[in-house]
C-alpha positions as CSV (number, residue, x, y, z in Angstrom):
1,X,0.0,0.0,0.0
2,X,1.9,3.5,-0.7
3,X,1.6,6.5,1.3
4,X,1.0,9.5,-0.3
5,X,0.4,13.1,1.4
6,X,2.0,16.5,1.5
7,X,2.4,16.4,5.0
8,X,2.8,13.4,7.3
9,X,2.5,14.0,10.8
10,X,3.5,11.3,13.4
11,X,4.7,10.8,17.2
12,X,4.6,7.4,16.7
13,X,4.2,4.8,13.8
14,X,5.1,1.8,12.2
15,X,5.7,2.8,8.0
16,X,6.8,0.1,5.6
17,X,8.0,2.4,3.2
18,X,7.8,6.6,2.7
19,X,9.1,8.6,0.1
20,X,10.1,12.2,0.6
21,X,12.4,14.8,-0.3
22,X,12.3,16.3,2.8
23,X,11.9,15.3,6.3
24,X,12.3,18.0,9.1
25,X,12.3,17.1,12.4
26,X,10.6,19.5,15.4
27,X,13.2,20.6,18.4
28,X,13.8,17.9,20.5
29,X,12.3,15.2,17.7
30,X,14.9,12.3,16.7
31,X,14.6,9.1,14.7
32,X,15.3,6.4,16.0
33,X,15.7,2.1,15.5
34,X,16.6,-0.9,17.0
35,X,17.2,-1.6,20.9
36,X,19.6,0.2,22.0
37,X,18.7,4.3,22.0
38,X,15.8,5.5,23.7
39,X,13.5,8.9,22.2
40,X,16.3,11.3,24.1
41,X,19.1,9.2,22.5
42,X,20.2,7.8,25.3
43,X,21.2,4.3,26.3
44,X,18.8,2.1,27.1
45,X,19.8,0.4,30.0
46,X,17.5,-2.5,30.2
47,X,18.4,-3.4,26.3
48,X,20.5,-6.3,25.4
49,X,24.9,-6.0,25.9
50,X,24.6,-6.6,21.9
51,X,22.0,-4.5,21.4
52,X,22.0,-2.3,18.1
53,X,20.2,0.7,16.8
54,X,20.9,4.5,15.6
55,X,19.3,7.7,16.7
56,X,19.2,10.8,14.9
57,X,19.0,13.8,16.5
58,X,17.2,17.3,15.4
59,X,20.1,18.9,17.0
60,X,22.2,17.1,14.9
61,X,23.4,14.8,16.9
62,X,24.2,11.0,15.0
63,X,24.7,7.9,17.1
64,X,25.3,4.9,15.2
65,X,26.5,1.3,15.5
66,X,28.3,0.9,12.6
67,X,29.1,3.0,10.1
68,X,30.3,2.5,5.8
69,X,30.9,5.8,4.5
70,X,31.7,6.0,0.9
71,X,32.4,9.6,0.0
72,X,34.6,12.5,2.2
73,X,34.3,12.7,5.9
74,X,35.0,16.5,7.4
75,X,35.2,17.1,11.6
76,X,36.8,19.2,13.7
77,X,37.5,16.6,16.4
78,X,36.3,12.8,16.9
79,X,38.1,10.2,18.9
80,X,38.6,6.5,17.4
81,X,38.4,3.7,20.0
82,X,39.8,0.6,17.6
83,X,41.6,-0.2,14.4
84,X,42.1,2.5,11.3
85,X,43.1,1.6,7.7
86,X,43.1,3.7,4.9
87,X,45.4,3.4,1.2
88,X,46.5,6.9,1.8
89,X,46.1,10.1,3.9
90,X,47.3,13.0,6.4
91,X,46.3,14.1,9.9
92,X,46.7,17.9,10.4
93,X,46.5,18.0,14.6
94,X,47.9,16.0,17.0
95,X,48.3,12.9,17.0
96,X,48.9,9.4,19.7
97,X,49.8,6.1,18.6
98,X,51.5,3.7,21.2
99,X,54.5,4.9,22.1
100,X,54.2,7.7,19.1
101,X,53.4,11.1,20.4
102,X,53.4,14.2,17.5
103,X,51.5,17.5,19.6
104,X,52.2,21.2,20.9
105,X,52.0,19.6,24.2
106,X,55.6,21.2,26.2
107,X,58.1,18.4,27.1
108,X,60.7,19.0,30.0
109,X,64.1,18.4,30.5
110,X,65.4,17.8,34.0
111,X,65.4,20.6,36.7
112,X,67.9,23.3,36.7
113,X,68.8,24.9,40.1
114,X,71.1,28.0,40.8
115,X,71.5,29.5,44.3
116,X,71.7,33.2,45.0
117,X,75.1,34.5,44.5
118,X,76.0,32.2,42.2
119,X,78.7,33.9,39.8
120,X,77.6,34.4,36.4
121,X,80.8,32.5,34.6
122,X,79.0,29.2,37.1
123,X,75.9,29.6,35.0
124,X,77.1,30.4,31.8
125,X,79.8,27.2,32.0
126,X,76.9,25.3,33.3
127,X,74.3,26.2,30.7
128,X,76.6,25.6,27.8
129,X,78.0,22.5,29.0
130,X,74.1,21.1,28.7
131,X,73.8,22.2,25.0
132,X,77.8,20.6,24.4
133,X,79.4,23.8,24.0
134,X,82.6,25.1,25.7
135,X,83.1,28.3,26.6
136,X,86.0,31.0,26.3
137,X,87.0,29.4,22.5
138,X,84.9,31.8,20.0
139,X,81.5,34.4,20.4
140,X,77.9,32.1,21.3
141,X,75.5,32.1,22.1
142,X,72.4,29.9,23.8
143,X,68.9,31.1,23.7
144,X,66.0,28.8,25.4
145,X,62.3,28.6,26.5
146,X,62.0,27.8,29.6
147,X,59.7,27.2,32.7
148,X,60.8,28.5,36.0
149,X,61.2,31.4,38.4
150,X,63.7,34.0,39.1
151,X,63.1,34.8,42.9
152,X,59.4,35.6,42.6
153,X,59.3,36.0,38.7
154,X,58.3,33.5,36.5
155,X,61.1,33.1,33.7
156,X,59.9,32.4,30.2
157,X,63.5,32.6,28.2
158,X,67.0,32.6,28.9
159,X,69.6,33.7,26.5
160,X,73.2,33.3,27.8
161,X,76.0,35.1,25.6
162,X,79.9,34.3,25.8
163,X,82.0,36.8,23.9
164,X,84.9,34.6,24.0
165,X,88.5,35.8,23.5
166,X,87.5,39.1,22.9
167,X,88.8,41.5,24.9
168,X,87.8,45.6,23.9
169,X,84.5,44.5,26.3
170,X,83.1,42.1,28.6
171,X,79.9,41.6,26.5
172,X,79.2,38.2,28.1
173,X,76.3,37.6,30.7
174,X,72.8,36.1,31.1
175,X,69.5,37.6,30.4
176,X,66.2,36.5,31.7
177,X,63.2,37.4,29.9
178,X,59.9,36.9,32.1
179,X,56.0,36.2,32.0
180,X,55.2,39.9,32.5
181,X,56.9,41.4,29.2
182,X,60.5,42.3,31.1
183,X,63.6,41.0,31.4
184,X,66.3,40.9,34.1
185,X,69.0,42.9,31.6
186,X,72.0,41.7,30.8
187,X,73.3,40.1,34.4
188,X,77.4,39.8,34.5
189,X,77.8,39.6,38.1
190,X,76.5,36.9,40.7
191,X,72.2,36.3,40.5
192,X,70.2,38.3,43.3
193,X,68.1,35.5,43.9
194,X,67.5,31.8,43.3
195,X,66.8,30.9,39.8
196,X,65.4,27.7,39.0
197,X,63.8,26.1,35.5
198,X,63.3,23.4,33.3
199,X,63.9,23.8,29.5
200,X,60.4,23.5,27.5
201,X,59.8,22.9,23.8
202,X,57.8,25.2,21.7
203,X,55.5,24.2,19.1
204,X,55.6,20.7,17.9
205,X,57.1,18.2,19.1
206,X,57.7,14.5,18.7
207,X,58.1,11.7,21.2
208,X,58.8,7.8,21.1
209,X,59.1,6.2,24.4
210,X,59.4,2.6,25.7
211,X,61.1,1.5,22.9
212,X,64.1,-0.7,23.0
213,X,67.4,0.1,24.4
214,X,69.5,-2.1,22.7
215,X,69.4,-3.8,19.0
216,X,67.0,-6.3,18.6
217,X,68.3,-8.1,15.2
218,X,65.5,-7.8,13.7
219,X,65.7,-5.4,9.9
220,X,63.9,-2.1,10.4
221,X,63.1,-2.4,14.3
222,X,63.7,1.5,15.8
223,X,66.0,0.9,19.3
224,X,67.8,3.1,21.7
225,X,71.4,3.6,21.7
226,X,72.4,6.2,24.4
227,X,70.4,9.6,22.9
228,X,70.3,8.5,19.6
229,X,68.2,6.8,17.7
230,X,68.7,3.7,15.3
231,X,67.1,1.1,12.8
232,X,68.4,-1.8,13.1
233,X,69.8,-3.8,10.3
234,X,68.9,-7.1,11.0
């Protein structure tokens, strides 16, 4: 039997088939099947563990069992709970896999203390050493973000210059650039106060952890050797 109307109007029904171009829903309306949704989309809790359904939303809300989409997928966010496979593709935002981290999320290196009254060549020597440089040979320089505090300032950025052998002026020193839009200036004597940080990245970063710290024979395996990392040959 076929349905014909201009309007069809129904809180409840049972229709074998219905043809329409349109179907609008009212605020608060859904469609809904199977077992597991109830009118407000929620779960039904007396319904089957392998209970199916969907539930269509008029605020445009979609909750479905399964899904086979066959053209192009757009979202701003989503979160996949399972297995992905696709011939080809990109991601554009941040992204966890395992032990593969690639985000803007800061990473921190160990904890760097100075004392008040510590000398500035202490600091400089100290914060050179860490990047693998050497003072006193040629003009460098090291400039970092950090995380810390400068007595009761928070630090944002260190830059540490070393003139080297020059001698027409003592150019070298350390200058601290905080939260607030100052800095300290450029500091060539002993620190006024305690100053204590960690290094931070900035923008993106990426992170493998818990991998394995020695070669495991086995052609293309990623491993640990010290800081750096390998592929093993086989």
């Amino acid at each position: 039997m076929a349905i014909l109307a201009a309007l069809l109007v129904a809180q409840k029904g049972f229709i074998e088939e219905l043809q329409s171009q349109i179907i609008k829903l009212s605020n608060g309306g859904a469609i809904y099947g199977g077992d597991k949704y109830l009118k407000n989309g929620e779960i039904d809790a007396q319904a089957p563990a392998n209970a199916k359904g969907f539930w269509l939303g008029a605020n445009g809300e979609a909750k479905l069992e399964e899904a086979m989409v066959s053209g192009h997928i757009d979202a701003t966010s989503g979160t996949f709970h399972g297995r992905i496979e696709a011939n080809e593709g990109f991601f554009i935002g941040e992204l966890t896999a395992g032990p593969f981290n690639a985000n803007t999320q800061p990473l921190f290196s160990v904890q760097q203390n100075y004392a008040s009254g510590t000398s500035r060549t202490n600091i400089v020597d100290s914060i050179f050493a860490f990047w693998g440089k050497s003072t006193g040979a040629y003009a460098q320089s090291v400039y970092k973000p950090v995380q810390g505090t400068y007595g009761i300032k928070s630090v944002t950025h260190i830059y540490v210059y070393d003139q080297g052998r020059a001698s027409v002026a003592d150019l070298g020193g350390i200058t601290l650039y905080f939260a607030d839009g100052t800095n300290s200036g450029l500091i060539q004597t002993n620190i006024t106060s305690n100053l204590s940080f960690k290094y931070k990245t900035e923008s993106w970063t990426v992170a493998i952890s818990n991998i394995p710290d020695e070669n495991p024979r086995i052609a293309g395996v990623l491993y640990r050797n010290g800081n750096q990392l390998m592929i093993s040959a086989g």
